[in-house]
C-alpha positions in Angstrom: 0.0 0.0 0.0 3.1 2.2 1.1 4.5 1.3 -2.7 1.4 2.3 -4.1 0.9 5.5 -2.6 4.7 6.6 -3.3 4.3 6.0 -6.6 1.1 8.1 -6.9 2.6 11.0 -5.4 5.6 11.2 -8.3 3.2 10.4 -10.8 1.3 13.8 -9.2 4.3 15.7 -9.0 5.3 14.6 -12.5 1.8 16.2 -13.7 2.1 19.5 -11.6 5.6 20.0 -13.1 4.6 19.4 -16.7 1.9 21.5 -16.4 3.5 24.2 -14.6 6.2 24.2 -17.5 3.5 23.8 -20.6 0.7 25.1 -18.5 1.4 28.3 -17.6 3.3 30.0 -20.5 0.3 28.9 -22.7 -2.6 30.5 -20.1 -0.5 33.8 -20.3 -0.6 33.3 -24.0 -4.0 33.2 -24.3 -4.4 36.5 -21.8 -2.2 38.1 -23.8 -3.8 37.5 -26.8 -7.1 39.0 -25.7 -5.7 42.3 -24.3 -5.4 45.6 -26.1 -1.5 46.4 -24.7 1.2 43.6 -23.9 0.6 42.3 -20.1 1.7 44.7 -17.6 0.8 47.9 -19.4 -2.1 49.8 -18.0 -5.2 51.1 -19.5 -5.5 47.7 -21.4 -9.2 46.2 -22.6 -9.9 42.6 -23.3 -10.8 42.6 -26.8 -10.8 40.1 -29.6 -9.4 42.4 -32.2 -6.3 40.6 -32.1 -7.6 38.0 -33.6 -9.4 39.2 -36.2 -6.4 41.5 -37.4 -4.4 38.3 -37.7 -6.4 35.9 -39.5 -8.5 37.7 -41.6 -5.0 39.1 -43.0 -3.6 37.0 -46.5 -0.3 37.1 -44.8 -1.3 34.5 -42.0 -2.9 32.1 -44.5 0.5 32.6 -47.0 2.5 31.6 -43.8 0.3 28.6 -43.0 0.4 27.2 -46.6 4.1 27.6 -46.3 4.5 25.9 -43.4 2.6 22.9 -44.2 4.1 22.3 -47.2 7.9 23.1 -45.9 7.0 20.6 -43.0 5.3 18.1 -45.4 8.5 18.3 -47.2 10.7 17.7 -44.5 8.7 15.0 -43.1 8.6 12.9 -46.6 12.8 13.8 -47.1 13.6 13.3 -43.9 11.6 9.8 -43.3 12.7 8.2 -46.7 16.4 9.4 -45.8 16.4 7.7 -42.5 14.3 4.8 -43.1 16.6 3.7 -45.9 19.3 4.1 -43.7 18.1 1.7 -40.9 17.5 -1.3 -43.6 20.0 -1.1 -45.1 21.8 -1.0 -41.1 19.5 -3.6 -40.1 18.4 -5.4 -42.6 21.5 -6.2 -45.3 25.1 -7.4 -44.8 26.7 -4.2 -44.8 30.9 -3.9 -44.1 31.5 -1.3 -41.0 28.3 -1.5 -39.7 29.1 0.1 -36.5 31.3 2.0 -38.4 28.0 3.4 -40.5 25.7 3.9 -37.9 27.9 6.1 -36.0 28.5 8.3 -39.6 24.6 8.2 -39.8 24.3 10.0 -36.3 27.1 12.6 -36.6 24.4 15.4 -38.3 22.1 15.3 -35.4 25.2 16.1 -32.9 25.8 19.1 -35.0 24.0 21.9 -33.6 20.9 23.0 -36.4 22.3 26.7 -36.4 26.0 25.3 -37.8 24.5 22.6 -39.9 22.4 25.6 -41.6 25.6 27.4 -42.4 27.0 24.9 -43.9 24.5 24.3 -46.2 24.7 28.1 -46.8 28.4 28.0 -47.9 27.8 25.0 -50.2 24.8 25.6 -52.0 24.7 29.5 -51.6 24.5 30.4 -55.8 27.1 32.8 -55.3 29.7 31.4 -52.7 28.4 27.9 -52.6 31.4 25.7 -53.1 29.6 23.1 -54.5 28.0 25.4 -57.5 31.6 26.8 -57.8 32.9 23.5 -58.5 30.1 22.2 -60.9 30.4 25.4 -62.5 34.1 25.4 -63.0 33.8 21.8 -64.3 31.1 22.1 -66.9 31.4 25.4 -67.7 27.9 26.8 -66.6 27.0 30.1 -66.6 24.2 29.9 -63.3 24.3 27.9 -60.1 22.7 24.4 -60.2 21.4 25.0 -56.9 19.9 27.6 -54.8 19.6 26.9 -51.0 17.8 30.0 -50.5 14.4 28.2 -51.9 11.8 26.2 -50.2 13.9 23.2 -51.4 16.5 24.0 -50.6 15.0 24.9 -47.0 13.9 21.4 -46.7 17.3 19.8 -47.7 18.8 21.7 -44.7 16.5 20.6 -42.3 16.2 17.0 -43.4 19.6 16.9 -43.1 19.7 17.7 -39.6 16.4 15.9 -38.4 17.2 12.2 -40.5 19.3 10.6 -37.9 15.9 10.7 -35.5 14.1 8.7 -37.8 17.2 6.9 -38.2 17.1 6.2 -34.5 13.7 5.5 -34.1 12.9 2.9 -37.5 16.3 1.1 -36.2 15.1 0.5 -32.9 11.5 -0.5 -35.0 13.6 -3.1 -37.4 15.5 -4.4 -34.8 12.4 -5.4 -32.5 10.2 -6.9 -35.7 9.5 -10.4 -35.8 11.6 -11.2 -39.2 10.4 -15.1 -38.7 7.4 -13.6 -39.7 8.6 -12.8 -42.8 10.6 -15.6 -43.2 7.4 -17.6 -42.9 5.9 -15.9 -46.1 8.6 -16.1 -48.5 9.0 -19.9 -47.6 5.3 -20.1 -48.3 6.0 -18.9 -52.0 4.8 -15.3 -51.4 6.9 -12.2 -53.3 9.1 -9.6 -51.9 6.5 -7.0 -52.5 3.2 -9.4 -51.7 5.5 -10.0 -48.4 5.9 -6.2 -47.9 2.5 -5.3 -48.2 1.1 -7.6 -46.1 3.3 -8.6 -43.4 6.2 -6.1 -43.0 4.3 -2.6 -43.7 1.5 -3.8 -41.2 4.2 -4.3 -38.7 5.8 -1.4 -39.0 2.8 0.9 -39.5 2.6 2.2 -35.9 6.3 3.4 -35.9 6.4 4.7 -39.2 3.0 7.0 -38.4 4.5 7.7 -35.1 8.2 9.1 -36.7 6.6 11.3 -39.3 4.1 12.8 -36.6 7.5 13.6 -35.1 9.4 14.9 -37.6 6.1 17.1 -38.8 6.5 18.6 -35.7 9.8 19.3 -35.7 9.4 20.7 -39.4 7.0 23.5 -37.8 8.9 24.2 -34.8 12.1 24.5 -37.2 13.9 28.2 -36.6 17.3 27.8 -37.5 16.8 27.1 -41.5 13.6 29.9 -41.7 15.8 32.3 -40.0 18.9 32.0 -41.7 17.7 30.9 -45.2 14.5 31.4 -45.7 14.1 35.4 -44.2 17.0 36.2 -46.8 15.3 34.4 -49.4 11.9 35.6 -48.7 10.1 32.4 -47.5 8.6 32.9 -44.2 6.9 30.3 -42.2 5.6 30.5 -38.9 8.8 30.7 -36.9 9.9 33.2 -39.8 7.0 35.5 -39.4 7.4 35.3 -35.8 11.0 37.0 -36.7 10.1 39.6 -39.1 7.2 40.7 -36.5 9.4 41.4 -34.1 10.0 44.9 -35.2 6.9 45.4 -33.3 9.1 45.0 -30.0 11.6 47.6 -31.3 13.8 45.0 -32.4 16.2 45.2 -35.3 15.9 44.3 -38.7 14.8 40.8 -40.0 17.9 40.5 -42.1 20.2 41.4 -39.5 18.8 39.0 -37.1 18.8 36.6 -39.8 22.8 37.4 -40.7 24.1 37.5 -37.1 21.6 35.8 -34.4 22.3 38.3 -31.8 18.4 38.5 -30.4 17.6 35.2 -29.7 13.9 34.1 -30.9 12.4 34.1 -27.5 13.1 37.6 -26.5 10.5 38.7 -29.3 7.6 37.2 -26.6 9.3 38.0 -23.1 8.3 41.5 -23.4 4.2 41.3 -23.9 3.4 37.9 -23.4 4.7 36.3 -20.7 7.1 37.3 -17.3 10.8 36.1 -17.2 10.2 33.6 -14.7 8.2 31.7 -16.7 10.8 32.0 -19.5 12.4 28.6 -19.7 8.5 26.7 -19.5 8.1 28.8 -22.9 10.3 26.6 -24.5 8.6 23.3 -23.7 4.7 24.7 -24.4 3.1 23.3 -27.3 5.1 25.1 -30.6 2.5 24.8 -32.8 -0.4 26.2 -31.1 2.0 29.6 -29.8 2.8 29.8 -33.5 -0.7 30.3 -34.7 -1.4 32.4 -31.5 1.4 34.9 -31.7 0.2 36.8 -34.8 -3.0 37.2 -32.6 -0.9 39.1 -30.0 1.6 40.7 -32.1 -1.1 42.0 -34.6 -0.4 41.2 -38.6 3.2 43.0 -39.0 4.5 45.4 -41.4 2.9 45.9 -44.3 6.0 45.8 -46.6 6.8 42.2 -45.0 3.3 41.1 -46.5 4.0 42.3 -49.8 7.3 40.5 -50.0 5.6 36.7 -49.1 5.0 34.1 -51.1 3.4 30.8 -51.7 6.1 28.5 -52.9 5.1 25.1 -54.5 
């Protein structure tokens, strides 16, 4: 009885704490979002202006269609990268295996803001060292690629966010039942009769579960909007969450974008939420504050709107 009450009481404090850190930021979000001047101004009204500035403006639907499809993108790039990956680690013969799946892991250690650079210096059309090369060797007179596009956005980011599903469809190879298999192929079904009715089946669950993931991550996703797609013109959420921080008398989306000196969060410390709730901020539910902000920040500059665009 002893054992059963101690382990209610951490499973309550486990709950309290969660919702303390996702809790509370996202109650003062939603205050904030109904009053006429950031939190801790006086003279404020509860109004629901906010809201109908931001999405009855084009700009919030341009930067929703542009999400979805840059984390659509990422999701389908990212899961095909790191699902072939894990067969071919789990399911083949393949020399240095340990070798391999240590290789396979090294992008994710790399920190997304570095990793985005990278990119930047070797697919940049002008100082890309990759288009240098190609262009030195086969004589052309434009770069082959352009990182600052939407695909080139999503190559970035997939880059960085494969090794998860790499980790995850591993882990979901490893534990399948491959006498299962086995079984089928004995029986005198095909590779691809055995595929689609034993082995997708089986891995269903994980595979839903790793792109729900890695969708997620695709929306949350600041360091490849900031750095490539604000120069390029191709905000997202997290993007138009940057440009409206001019609101908050910060500087210029471009310089952010060049030098990251004002890190993201300091856009909502100053009307949305108090500094001791700060670090619960970063845990809160990324997707909802992302659709929420432009109702507490308003709709932005009006030359920002003019420069969006849908890109297909």
């Amino acid at each position: 009885m002893r054992r059963l009450n101690a382990q209610a009481l951490i499973l309550i404090g486990a709950i309290i704490f969660v919702l303390y850190l996702a809790g509370v930021p996202l109650v003062m979000l939603l205050y904030g979002s109904i009053r006429s001047a950031p939190i801790g101004e006086p003279g404020a009204t509860y109004t629901i202006q906010n809201y109908v500035k931001a999405y009855f403006d084009k700009e919030f639907y341009v930067l929703f269609l542009n999400s979805v499809y840059y984390a659509i993108g990422v999701c389908s790039l990212t899961f095909l990268i790191g699902t072939f990956l894990a067969w071919v680690s789990e399911r083949t013969n393949t020399p240095l295996k340990k070798l391999f799946v240590v290789m396979a892991l090294i992008p994710f250690i790399i920190p997304g803001i570095l990793s985005t650079i990278a990119w930047i210096l070797l697919l940049s059309p002008k100082i890309g060292l990759i288009n240098l090369v190609i262009k030195g060797l086969l004589g052309l007179e434009s770069a082959p690629f352009n990182v600052y596009s939407m695909w080139g956005m999503i190559w970035a980011e997939s880059i960085h966010l494969y090794p998860l599903v790499f980790l995850l469809m591993s882990a979901a190879f490893r534990n399948m039942d491959t006498s299962l298999e086995e079984a089928a192929l004995t029986a005198g079904s095909s590779t691809l009769a055995t595929f689609g009715r034993i082995t997708l089946p089986l891995m269903r669950p994980a595979m839903f579960s790793v792109m729900l993931i890695v969708f997620i991550r695709g929306i949350e996703a600041f360091e490849v909007p900031a750095l490539i797609g604000v120069p390029a013109k191709i905000s997202v959420f997290t993007g138009g969450a940057l440009c409206d921080g001019d609101r908050q008398g910060l500087p210029s989306p471009g310089d952010r974008s060049r030098r990251l000196e004002i890190p993201y969060l300091r856009a909502f410390d100053s009307n949305l939420f108090s500094r001791r709730h700060h670090a619960g901020f970063r845990t809160a539910l990324v997707v909802l504050h992302s659709l929420l902000w432009r109702a507490v920040v308003g709709v932005g500059r009006k030359d920002d709107v003019g420069q969006l665009q849908i890109h297909h």
